[in-house]
N, C-alpha and C positions, 0 to 999 in steps of 0.2 A: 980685496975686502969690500970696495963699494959694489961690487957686481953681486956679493954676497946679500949684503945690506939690502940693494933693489930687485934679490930675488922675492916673488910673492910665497912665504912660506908659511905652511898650517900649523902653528905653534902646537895644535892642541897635539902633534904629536911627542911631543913632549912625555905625553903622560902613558903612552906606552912604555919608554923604557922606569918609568916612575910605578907603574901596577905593580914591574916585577923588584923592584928595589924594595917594594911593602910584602909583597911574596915570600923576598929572601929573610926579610929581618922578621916578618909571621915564623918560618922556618925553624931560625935560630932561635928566637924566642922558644917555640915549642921544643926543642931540644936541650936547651937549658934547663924548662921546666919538667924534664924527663916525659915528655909526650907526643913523641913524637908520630905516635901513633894516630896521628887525628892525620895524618897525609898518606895517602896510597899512591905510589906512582902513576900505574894506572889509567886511575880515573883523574890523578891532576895532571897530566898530560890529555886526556878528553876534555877536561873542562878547559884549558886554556885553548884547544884546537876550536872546540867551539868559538869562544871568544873572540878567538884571531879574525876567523871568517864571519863574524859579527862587524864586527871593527871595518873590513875591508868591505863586505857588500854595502854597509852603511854608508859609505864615503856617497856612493851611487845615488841615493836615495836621500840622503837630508836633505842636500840644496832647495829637492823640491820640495820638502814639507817646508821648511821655512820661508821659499818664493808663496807658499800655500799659507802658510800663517801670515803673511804682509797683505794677500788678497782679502781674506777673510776679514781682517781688522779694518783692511782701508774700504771694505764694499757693504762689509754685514754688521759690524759691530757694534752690538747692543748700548751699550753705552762707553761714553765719552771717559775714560777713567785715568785721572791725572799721575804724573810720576812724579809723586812724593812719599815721604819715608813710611809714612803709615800701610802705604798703597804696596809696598813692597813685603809686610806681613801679611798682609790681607791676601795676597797672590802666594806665597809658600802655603799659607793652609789652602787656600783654593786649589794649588797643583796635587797636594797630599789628598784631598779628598778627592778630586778627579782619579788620581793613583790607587783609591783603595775601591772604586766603583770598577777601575780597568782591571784590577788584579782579582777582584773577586769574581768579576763575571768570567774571566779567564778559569777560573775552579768551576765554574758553576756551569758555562755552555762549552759544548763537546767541541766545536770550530774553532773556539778560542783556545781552550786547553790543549789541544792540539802544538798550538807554537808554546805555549805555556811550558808544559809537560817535561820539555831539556832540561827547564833551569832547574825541576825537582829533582831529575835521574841521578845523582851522584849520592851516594850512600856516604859522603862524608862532608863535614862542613867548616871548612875552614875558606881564604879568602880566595882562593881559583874557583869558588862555585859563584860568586860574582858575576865572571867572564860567560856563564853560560847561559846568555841572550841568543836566541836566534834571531835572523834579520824579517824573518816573519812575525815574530813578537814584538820588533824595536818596529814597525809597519803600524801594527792595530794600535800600539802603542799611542803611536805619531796623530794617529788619526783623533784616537781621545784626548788627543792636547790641544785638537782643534778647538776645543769647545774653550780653552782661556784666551783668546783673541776675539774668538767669537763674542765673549764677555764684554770684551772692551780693553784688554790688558794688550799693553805695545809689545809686539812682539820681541823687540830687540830686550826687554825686558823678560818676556816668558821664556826666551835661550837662556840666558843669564840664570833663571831661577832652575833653570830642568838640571845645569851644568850645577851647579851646588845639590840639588835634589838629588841628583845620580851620585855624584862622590859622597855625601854622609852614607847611602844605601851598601857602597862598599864595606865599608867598615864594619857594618853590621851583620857581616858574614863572615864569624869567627867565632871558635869556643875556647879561645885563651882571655876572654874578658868577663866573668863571672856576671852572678845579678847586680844589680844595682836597683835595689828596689824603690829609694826616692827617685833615680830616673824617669823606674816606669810608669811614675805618674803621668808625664808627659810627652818623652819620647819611645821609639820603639829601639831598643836597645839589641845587641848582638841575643841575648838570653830569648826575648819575646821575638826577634826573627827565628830562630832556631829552632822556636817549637812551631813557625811556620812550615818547616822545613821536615818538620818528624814526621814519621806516618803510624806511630801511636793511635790509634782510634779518638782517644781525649782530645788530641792535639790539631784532627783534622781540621782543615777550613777556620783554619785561628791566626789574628794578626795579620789582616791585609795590611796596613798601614804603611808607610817608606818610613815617614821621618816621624807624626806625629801618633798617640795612642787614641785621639778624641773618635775617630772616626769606627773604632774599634768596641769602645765602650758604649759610643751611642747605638749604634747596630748590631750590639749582640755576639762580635765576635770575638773579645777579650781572651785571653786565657795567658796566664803567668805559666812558670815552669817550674814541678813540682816535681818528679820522677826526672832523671835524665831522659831525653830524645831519643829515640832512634832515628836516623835521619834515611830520607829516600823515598820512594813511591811503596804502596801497600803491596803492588806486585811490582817488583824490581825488574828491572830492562836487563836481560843478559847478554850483554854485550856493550862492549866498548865502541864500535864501528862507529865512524864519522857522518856516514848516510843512515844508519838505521834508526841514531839516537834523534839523527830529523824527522827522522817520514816514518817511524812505525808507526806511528799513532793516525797521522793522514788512511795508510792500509788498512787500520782497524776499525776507521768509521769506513772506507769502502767495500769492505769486507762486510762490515756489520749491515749496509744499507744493500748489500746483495742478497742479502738473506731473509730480504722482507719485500713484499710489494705493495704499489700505491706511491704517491710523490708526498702524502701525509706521513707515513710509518717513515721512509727516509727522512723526514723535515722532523721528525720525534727525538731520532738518530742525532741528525746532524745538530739540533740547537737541544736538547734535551742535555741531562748529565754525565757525567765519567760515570755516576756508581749504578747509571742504567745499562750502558753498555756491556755486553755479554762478553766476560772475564774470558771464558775458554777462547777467545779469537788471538788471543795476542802468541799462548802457547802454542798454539794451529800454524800462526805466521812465522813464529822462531824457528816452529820446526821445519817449516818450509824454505825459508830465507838465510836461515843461521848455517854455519859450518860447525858442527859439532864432531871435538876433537879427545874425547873425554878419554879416552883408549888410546890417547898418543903419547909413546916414551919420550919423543923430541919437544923442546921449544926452542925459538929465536933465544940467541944470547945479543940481543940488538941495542940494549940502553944505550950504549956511546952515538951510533950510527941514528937510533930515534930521537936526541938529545940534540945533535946537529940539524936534523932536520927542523924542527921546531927552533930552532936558533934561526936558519935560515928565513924562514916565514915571519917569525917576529919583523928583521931587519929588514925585507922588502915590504912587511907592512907600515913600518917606520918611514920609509921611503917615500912609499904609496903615498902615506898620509901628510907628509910634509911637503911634497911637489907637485900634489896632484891638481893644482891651478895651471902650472908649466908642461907637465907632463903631456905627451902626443894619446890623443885614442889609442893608437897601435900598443903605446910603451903598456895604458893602463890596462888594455885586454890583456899583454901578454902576464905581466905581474899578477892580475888577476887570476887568469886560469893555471900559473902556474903555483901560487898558493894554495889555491883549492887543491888542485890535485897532489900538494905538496902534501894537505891537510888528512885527504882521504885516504894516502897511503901511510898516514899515522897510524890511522885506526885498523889498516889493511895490517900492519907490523903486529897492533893490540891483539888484535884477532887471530892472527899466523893464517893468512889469505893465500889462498893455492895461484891465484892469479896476481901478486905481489911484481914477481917481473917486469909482466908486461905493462904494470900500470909504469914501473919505471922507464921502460923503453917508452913510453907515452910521453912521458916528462922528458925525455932526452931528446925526442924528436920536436918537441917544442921549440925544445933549448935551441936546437940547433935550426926549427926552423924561424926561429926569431933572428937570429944571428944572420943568415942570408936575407933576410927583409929589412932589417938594417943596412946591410950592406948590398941592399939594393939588386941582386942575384937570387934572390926567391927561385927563380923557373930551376935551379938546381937543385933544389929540395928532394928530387927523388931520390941524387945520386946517394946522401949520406944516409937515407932510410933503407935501399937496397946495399949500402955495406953494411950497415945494422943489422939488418937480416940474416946477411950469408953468413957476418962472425957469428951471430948466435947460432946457427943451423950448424956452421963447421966445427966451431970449436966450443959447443956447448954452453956457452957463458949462462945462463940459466940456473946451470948448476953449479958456476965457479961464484956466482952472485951469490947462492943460498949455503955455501961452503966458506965463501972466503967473509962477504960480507954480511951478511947475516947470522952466521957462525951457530950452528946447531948445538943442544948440549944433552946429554943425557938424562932423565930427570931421575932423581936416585927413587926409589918407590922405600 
């Protein structure tokens, strides 16, 4: 018990299995309420895959911003600003308004909208659209927090407020809590994110705000909720894949800056708007990059088998995150690349991916070559890769995988 006690452990993970305990009781709520329509399997198994590899690339990446906010504050900062109670209001609207300058410039320049663009893709909105940060947005993000140290705000102070600033912003992504129109005087409420989140024309580029409405009303971008929402992008991402929902958008400004010459007409491209970039690029790219299955009588009967996998990745991100002061380099690579690729054969499953196997035998040879590097016999790594080989060559496993495990079903037309 005391070896327990003096392990160094990251509490905050804690709040992972805590996201999904508000997940289940959103759920049950919504079924209660006969609504259970606001959740698509789907796209909330995308949203939380995102989130996972969110969550776990992060781990990599805080320490130094906040080694990065200690620098700043003790070498640059503008002024001296005391920790008393006043000063800790003064610092939530000061992060709210840095939050609604990061969030709108993210709508407005193509580079930024780019990592942006994730947390829009989900056509529905309830609380797993939360989870969908990418660690490229939680980056640009980090960078424009530089600016309240900068100020003079103690950092141990500006964690403290981003960690409340982030949990109210969860909440706020759900349609079982109606208007509250005395609210939205003042805060941005689940109703006034939601029409953030619609792609309504009325609704566009409305409600940057996290927690407060000030910064909304003085800039022009106010907008209440009149008409129910449609929720999603004006052109929707067809496809669920776990790479594509990150990097189409990167493609489409390279794409788009292929198509023009000069380092000016690219520099228009790349800091310029979404609603200048030329629409027909993305359909070009689907069509090139996407597996289109539209004429297929078969799909995966895979929920149980997709459902474990996604259990598994939660628990080693649980892991990850509570040991990773103790944990060896080797332990956090292997955890690492094994969730990733835990994550991308989710979307490989979403998609019904003709190369689904071998991403598994990729992960198997992991497994197993992690297991010999623990046990300190690594130089044997080929042997178990060439028995892997020959069972699959000899006795088909490929198709016992997509037969047994996978389990095909007929689609009734």
């Amino acid at each position: 018990m005391n070896t327990l006690l003096n392990l160094n452990i990251n509490y905050l993970a804690f709040a992972i299995p805590g996201f999904f305990i508000f997940l289940y009781l959103e759920y049950m709520l919504a079924v209660h309420l006969k609504r259970p329509d606001i959740f698509k399997y789907e796209s909330s198994i995308a949203n939380v895959s995102i989130g996972i590899a969110e969550r776990l690339l992060n781990l990599f990446i805080a320490g130094s911003f906040y080694s990065l906010f200690y620098w700043i504050y003790s070498h640059h900062a503008v002024f001296n600003i005391p920790n008393v109670w006043w000063v800790w209001v003064l610092l939530i609207m000061a992060t709210d308004l840095v939050w609604y300058w990061y969030h709108r410039l993210g709508h407005e320049v193509n580079f930024l909208w780019a990592a942006h663009i994730v947390h829009h893709q989900s056509e529905e909105f309830n609380l797993t659209v939360s989870a969908r940060i990418t660690v490229f947005q939680a980056i640009i993000r980090n960078v424009f927090w530089c600016v309240l140290p900068l100020a003079g705000f103690h950092p141990n102070m500006v964690i403290t407020i981003l960690v409340v600033h982030g949990a109210y912003s969860f909440f706020t992504h759900t349609q079982l809590i109606g208007q509250v129109k005395w609210l939205e005087n003042v805060l941005i409420t689940p109703s006034l994110h939601g029409i953030h989140h619609a792609s309504d024309e009325k609704y566009l580029d409305k409600n940057y705000g996290d927690v407060f409405v000030f910064w909304d009303k003085i800039f022009g971008t106010f907008q209440s909720e009149e008409e129910s929402p449609k929720y999603g992008l004006t052109h929707p991402v067809k496809s669920y894949s776990f790479l594509w929902q990150h990097f189409h958008y990167y493609l489409e400004l390279i794409e788009a800056c292929k198509r023009v010459s000069g380092y000016k007409e690219k520099a228009k491209i790349i800091f310029g708007g979404p609603a200048t970039l030329d629409q027909e690029i993305r359909p070009a790219l689907e069509q090139k990059y996407l597996q289109h299955k539209s004429s297929s009588r078969y799909r995966f009967k895979f929920k149980t088998y997709l459902n474990l996998q996604v259990i598994a990745a939660v628990v080693l991100l649980t892991v990850i995150t509570s040991l990773y002061a103790i944990l060896g380099t080797d332990d956090k690579l292997f955890i690492t690349l094994f969730i990733l690729l835990t994550l991308i054969n989710c979307g490989a499953l979403l998609e019904q991916r003709k190369w689904i196997f071998y991403l598994e035998c990729l992960r198997l040879i992991l497994l197993l070559s992690y297991g010999l590097w623990k046990f300190d016999i690594f130089e044997y790594v080929t042997l178990p890769v060439t028995l892997l080989i020959i069972l699959a060559y000899v006795f088909k496993i490929d198709s016992l995988y997509k037969n047994r495990v996978l389990r095909y079903e007929e689609i009734n037309s």
